[in-house]
TORROSE-573950 format. One record per residue (C-alpha): chain; residue in one letter; x, y, z. Coordinates in nm, 3 decimals. Layout:
BEGIN
<A, a, <X, Y, Z>>
...
END
This chain:
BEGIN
<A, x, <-1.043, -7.231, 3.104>>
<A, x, <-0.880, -7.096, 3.409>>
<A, x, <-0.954, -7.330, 3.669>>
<A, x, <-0.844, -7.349, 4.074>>
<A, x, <-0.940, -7.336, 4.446>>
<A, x, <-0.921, -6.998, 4.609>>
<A, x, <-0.867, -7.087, 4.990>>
<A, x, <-1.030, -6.866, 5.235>>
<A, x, <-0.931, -6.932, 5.582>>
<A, x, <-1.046, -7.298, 5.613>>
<A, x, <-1.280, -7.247, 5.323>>
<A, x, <-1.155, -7.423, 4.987>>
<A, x, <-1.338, -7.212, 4.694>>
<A, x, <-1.304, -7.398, 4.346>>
<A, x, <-1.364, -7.142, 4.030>>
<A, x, <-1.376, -7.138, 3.715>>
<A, x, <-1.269, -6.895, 3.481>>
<A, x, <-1.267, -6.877, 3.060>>
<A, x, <-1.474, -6.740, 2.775>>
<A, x, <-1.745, -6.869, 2.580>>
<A, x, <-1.786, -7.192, 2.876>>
<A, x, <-2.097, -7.181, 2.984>>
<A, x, <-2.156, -7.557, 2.915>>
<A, x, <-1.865, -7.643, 3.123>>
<A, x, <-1.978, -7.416, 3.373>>
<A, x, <-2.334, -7.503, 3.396>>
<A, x, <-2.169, -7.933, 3.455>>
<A, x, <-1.992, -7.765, 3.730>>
<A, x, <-2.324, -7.669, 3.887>>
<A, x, <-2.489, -7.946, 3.812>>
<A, x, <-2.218, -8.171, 3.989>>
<A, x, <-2.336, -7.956, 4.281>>
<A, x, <-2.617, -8.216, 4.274>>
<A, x, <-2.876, -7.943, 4.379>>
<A, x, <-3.250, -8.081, 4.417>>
<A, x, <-3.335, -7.751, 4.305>>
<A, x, <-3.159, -7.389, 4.169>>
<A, x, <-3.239, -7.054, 4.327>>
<A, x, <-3.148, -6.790, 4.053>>
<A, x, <-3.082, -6.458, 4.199>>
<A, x, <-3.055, -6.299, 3.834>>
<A, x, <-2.951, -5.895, 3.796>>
<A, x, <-3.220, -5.746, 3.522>>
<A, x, <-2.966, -5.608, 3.288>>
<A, x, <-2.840, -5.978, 3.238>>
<A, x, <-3.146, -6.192, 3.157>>
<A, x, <-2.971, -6.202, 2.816>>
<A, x, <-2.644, -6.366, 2.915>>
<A, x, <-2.865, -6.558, 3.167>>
<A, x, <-3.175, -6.731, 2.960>>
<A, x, <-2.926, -6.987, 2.783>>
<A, x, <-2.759, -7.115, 3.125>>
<A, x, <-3.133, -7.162, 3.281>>
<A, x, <-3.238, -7.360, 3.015>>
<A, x, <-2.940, -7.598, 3.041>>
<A, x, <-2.991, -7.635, 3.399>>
<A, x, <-3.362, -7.692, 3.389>>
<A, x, <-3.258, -8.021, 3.217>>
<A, x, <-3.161, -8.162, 3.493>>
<A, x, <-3.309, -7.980, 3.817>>
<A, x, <-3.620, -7.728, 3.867>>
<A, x, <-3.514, -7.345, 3.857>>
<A, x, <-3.647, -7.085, 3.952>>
<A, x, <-3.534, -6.683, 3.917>>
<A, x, <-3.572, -6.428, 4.124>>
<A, x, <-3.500, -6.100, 3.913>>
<A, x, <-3.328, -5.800, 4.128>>
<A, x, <-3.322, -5.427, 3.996>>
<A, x, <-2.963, -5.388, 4.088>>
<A, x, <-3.039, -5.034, 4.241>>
<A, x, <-2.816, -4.946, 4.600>>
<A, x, <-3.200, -4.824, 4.727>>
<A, x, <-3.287, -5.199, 4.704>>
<A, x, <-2.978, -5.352, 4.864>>
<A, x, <-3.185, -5.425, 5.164>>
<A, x, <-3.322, -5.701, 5.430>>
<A, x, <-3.616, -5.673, 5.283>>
<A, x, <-3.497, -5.743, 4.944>>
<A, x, <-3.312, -6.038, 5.118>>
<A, x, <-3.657, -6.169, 5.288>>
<A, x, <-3.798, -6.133, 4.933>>
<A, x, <-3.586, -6.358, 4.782>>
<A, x, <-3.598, -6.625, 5.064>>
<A, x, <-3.951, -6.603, 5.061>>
<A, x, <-3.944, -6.672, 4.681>>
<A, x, <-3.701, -7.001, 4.757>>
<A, x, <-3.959, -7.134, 5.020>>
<A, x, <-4.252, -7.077, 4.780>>
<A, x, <-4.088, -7.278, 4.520>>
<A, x, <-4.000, -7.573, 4.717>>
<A, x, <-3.581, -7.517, 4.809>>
<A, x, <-3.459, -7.744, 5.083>>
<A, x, <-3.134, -7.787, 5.257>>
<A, x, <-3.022, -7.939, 4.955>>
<A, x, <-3.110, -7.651, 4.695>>
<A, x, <-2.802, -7.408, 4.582>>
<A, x, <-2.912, -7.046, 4.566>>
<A, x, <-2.712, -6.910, 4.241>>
<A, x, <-2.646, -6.490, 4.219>>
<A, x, <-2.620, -6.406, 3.812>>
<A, x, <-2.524, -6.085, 3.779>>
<A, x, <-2.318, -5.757, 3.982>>
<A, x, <-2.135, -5.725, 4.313>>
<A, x, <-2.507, -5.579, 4.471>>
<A, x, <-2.634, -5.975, 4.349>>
<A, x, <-2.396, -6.147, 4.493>>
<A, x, <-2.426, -5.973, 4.844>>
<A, x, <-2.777, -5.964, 4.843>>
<A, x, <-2.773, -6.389, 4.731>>
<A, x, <-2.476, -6.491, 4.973>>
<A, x, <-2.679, -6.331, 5.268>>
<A, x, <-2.989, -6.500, 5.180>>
<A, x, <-2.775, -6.860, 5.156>>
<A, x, <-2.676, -6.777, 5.493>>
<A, x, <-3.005, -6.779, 5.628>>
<A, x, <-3.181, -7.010, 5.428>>
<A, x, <-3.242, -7.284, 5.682>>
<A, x, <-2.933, -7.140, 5.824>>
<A, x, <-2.713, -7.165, 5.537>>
<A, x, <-2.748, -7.329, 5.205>>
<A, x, <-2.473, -7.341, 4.906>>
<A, x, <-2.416, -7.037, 4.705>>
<A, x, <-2.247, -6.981, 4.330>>
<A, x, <-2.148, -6.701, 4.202>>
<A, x, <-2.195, -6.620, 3.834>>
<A, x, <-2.082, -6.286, 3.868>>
<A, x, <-2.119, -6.050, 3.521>>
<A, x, <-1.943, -5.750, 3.636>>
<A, x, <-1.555, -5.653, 3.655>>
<A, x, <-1.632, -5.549, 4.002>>
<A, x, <-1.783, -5.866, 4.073>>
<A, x, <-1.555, -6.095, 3.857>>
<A, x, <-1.249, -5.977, 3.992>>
<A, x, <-1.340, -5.869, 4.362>>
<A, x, <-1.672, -5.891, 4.530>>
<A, x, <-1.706, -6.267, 4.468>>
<A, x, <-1.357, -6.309, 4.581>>
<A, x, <-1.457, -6.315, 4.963>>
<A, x, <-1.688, -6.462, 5.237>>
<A, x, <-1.855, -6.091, 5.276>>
<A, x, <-2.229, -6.058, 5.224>>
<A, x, <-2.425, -5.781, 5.318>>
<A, x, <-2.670, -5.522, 5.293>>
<A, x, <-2.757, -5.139, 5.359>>
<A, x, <-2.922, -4.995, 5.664>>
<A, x, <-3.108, -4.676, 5.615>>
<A, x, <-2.819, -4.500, 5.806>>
<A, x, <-2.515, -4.657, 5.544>>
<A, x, <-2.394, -4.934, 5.314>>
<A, x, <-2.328, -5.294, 5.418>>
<A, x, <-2.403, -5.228, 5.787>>
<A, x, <-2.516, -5.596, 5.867>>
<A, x, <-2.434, -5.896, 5.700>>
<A, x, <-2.317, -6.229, 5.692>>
<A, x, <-1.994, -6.455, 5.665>>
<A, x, <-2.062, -6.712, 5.348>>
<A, x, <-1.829, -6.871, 5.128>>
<A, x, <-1.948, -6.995, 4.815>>
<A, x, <-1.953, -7.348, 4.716>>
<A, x, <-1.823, -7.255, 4.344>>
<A, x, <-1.737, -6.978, 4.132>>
<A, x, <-1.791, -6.945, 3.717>>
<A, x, <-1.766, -6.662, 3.462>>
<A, x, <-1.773, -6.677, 3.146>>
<A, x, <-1.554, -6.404, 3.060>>
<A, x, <-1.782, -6.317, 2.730>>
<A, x, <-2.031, -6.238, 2.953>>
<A, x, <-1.833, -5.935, 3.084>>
<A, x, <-1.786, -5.801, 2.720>>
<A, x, <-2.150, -5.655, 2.632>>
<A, x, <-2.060, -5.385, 2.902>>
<A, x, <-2.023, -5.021, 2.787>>
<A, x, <-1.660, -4.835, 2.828>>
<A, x, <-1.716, -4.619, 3.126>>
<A, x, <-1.873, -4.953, 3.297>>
<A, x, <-1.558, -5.160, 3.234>>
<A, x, <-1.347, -4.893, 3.332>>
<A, x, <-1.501, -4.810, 3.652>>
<A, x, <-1.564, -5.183, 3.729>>
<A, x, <-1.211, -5.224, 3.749>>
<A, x, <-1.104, -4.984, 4.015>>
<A, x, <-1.067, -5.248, 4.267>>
<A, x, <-0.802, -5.384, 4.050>>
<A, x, <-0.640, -5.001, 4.039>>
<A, x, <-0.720, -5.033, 4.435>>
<A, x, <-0.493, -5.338, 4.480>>
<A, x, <-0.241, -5.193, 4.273>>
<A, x, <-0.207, -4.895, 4.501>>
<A, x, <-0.228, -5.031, 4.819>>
<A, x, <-0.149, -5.373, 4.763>>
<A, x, <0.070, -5.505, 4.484>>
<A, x, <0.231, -5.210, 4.318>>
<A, x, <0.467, -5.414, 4.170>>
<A, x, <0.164, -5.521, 3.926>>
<A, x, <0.096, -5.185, 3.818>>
<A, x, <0.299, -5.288, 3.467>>
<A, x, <0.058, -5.573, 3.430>>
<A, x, <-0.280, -5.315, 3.512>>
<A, x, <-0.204, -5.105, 3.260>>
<A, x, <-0.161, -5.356, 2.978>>
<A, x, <-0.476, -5.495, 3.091>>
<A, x, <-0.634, -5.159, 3.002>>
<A, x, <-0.409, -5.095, 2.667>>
<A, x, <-0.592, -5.397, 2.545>>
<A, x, <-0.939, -5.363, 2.666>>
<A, x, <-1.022, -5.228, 2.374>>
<A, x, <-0.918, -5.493, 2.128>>
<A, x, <-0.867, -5.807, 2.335>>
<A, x, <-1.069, -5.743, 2.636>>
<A, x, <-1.108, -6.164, 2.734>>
<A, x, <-0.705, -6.108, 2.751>>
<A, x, <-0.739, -5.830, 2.960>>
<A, x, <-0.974, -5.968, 3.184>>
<A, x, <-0.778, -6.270, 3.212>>
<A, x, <-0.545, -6.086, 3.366>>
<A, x, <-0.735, -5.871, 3.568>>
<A, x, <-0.868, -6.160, 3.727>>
<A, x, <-0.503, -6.270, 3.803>>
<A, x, <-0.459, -5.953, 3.920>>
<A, x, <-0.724, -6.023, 4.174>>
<A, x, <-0.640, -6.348, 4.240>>
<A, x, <-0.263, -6.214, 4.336>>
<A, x, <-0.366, -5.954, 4.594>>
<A, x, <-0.642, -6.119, 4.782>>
<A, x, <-0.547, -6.491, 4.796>>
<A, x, <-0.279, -6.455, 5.046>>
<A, x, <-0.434, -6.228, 5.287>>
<A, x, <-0.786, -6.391, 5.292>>
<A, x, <-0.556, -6.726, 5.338>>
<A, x, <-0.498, -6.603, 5.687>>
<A, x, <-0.740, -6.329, 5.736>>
<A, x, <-1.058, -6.514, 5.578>>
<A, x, <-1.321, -6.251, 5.783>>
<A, x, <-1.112, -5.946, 5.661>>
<A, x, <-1.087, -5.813, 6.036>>
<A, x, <-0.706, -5.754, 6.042>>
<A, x, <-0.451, -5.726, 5.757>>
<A, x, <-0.699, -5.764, 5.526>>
<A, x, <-0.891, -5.478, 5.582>>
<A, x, <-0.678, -5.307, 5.371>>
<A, x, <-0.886, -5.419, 5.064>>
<A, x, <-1.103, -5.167, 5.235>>
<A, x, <-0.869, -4.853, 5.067>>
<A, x, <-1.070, -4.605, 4.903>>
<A, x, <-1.394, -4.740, 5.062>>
<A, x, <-1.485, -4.518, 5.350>>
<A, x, <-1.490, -4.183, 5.154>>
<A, x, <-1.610, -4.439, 4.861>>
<A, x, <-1.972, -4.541, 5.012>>
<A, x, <-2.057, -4.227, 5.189>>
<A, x, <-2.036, -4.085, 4.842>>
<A, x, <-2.223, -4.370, 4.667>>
<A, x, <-2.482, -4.335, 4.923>>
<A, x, <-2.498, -3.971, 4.933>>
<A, x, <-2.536, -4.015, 4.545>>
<A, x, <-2.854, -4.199, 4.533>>
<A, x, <-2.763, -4.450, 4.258>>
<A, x, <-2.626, -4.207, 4.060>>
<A, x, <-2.252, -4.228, 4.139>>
<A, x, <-2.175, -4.633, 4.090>>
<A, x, <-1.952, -4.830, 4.368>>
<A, x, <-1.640, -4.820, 4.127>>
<A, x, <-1.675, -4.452, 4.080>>
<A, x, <-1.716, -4.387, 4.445>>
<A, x, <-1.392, -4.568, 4.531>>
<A, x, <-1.171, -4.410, 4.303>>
<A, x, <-1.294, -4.059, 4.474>>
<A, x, <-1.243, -4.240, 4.818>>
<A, x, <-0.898, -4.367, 4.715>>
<A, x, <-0.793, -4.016, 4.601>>
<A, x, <-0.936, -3.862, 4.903>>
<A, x, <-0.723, -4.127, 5.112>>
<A, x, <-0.424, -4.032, 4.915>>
<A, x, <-0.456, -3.668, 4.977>>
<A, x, <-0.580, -3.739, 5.414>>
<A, x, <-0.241, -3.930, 5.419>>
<A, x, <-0.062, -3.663, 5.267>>
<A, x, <-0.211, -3.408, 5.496>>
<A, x, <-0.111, -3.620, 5.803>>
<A, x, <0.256, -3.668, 5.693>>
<A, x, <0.229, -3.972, 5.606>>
<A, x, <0.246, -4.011, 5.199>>
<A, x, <0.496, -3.837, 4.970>>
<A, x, <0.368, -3.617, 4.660>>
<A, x, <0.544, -3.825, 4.395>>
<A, x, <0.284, -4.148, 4.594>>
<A, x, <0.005, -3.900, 4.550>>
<A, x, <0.069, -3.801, 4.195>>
<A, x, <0.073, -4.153, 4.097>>
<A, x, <-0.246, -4.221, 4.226>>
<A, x, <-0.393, -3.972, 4.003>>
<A, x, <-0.200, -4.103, 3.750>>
<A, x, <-0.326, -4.431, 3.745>>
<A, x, <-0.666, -4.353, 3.822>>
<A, x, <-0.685, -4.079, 3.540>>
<A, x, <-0.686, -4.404, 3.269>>
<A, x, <-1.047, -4.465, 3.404>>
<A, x, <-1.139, -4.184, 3.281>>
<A, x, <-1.340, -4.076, 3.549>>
<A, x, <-1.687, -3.821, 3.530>>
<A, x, <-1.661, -3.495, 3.787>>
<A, x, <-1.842, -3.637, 4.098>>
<A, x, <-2.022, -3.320, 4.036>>
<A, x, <-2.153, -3.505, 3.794>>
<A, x, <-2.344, -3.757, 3.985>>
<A, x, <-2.361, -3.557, 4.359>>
<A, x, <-2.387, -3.185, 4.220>>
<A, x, <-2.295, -2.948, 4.502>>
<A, x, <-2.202, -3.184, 4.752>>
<A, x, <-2.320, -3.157, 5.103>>
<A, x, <-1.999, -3.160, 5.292>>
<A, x, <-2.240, -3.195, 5.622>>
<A, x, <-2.419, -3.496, 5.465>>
<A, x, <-2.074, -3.677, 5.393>>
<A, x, <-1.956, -3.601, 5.748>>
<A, x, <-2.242, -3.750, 5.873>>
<A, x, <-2.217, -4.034, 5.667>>
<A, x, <-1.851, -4.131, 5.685>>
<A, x, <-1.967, -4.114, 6.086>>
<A, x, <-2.159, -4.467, 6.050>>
<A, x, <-1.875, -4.630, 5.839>>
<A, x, <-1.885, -4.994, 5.903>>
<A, x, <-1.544, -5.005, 6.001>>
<A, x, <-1.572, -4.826, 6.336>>
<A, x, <-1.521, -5.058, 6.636>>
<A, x, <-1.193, -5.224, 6.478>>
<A, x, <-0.995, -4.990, 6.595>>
<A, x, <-1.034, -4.716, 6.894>>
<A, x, <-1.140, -4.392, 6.763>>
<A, x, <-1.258, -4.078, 6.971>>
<A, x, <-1.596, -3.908, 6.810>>
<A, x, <-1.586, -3.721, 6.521>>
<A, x, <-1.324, -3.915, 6.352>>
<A, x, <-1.351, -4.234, 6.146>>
<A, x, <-1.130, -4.546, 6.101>>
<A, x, <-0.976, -4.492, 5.760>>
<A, x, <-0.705, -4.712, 5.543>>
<A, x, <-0.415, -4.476, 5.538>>
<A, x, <-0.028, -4.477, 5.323>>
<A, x, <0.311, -4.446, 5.417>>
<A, x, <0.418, -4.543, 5.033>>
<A, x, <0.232, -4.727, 4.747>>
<A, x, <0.143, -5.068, 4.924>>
<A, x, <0.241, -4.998, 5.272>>
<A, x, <-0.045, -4.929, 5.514>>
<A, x, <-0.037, -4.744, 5.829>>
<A, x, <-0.084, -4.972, 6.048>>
<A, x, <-0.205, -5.014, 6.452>>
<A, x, <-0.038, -5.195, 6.734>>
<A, x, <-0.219, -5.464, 6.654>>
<A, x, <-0.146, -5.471, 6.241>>
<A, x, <-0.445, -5.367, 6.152>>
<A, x, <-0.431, -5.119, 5.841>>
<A, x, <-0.610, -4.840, 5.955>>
<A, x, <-0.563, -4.506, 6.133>>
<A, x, <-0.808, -4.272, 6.299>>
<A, x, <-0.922, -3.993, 6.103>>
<A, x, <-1.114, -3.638, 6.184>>
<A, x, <-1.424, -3.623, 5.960>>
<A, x, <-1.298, -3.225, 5.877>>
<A, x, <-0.998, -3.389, 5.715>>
<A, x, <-1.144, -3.667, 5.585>>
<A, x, <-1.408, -3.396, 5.373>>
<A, x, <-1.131, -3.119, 5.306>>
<A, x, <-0.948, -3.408, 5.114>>
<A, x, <-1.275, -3.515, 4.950>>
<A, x, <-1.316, -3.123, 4.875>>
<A, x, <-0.930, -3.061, 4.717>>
<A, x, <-1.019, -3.416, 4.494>>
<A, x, <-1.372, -3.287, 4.363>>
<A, x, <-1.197, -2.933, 4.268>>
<A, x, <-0.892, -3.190, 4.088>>
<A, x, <-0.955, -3.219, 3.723>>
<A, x, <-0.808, -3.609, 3.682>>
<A, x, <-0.645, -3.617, 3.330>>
END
């Protein structure tokens, strides 16, 4: 059992990490003393899920709330939903509100404990690499507005953290692989130096994947601990965990659910690579490794998911990222997280990682990727 406090700002976060725990997890909740349990519980996991619940309903009512873990749902009214569902049940200012499952869960749950009787405790249980080793790793919770992803939201941090890394095991190939681009993502703009320690993760996937997700989740844990230290809201250096992400949700948007987030940000961090080689800015050999390291995902065409994709659509998109307003930008570009060399950001007066970007760039990078075989 991995066990620690993740500090976030002035938040202290303790979590709890091993494989085949959920006992000890579950007494971690429970010493929560909760009068009651909110279960925010992703479908696909009810499995995983029906064992915990019965150990908790020992010792406090609890009540799920299952979520199709579809972007199309990621909204307030799925939030209003679920708080409605706590109120119905009884929860109080005492009652934790738990999110089982995928990065969309945990969003979706932290923004409802932030509004439940304006704020309640939240643990994450989260099922997913993404989720494991990333989303749940923050004080971000949000959801999507008809005109983009995570375009309001909340500032949260969780009162505890547990996975059970077995529960992360039952997940098909191509969802372990592309649930772990965040951890390619920090390799490439954050800690190359742990690009060594990536790769073995992925050599034994396969055969020892509790191993390998042990150290992803160290992996995690090494990039985003010391900026959130200081940067807790992820306004300044820290937006740099947003690489890969602007190109990233316009596609996952434009996809319609077909195109999952991990998917979207490998095409979004290859686009990035190949708008900061355009601008001068990143060498070829920088570029080449990013399709290097990306090609062990083993990534689908995005034709796959977006078909012909409608280069006015994504323009129009990428126009409502929810990064514009950190830094001045004129209209028709977009703030973007730029490289001068594998974990160096471009940076603004100010330190911020990000640059302004034209939207034609930002899609005739997107266009070279999609016509890129990745091997």
């Amino acid at each position: 059992m991995r066990e620690g406090i993740l500090r976030i700002g002035s938040a202290a976060v303790p979590y709890r990490y091993g494989a085949d725990c959920a006992d000890a997890l579950c007494e971690s909740i429970e010493a929560l003393r909760p009068a009651s349990a909110i279960v925010a519980l992703d479908e696909a996991v009810l499995a995983h899920a029906e064992p915990l619940l019965r150990r908790l309903e020992r010792r406090m009512p609890v009540h799920p709330f299952v979520i199709t873990p579809a972007e199309e749902n990621k909204r307030l009214s799925l939030v209003e939903s679920l708080l409605d569902h706590a109120v119905a049940h009884g929860a109080d200012r005492t009652s934790v509100i738990l999110a089982m499952g995928g990065g969309l869960v945990g969003n979706v749950a932290g923004l409802a404990a932030s509004l439940l009787f304006r704020g309640v405790r939240l643990v994450h249980l989260p099922t997913t690499p993404v989720a494991a080793f990333d989303a749940v790793l923050s004080l971000k919770q949000g959801a999507n507005l008809a005109a983009g992803k995570n375009l309001c939201g909340a500032y949260r941090a969780p009162s505890l953290i547990c996975c059970d890394l077995s529960w992360l095991v039952t997940l098909s190939r191509p969802q372990l692989l592309t649930g772990i681009t965040e951890m390619a993502k920090n390799v490439l703009a954050v800690v190359p130096s742990r690009e060594n320690a990536f790769k073995e993760a992925l050599t034994a996937l396969p055969e020892r994947p509790v191993e390998a997700f042990d150290a992803l989740f160290e992996l995690g844990l090494a990039a985003k601990a010391p900026l959130l230290a200081t940067d807790p809201h992820e306004r300044h250096e820290a937006l740099v965990f947003e690489y890969g992400h602007t190109v990233g949700h316009a596609l996952e948007v434009l996809s319609a659910g077909a195109m999952g987030h991990g998917e979207a940000v490998a095409w979004g961090m290859l686009a990035a690579a190949e708008v900061s080689a355009q601008l001068g800015l990143l060498d070829q050999a920088d570029v080449a490794a990013h399709y290097s390291l990306l090609s062990a995902l083993e990534l689908p065409s995005p034709c796959t998911a977006l078909g012909d994709v409608d280069l006015e659509a994504l323009a129009a998109r990428l126009a409502t990222d929810n990064k514009r307003g950190h830094i001045p930008s004129s209209p028709g570009s977009v703030p973007m997280v730029l490289l001068r060399r594998l974990g160096e950001p471009v940076t603004d007066a100010d330190g911020r990682p990000l640059a302004p970007v034209p939207l034609d760039i930002a899609v005739e990078a997107f266009e070279k990727v999609a016509a890129t075989e990745v091997v």
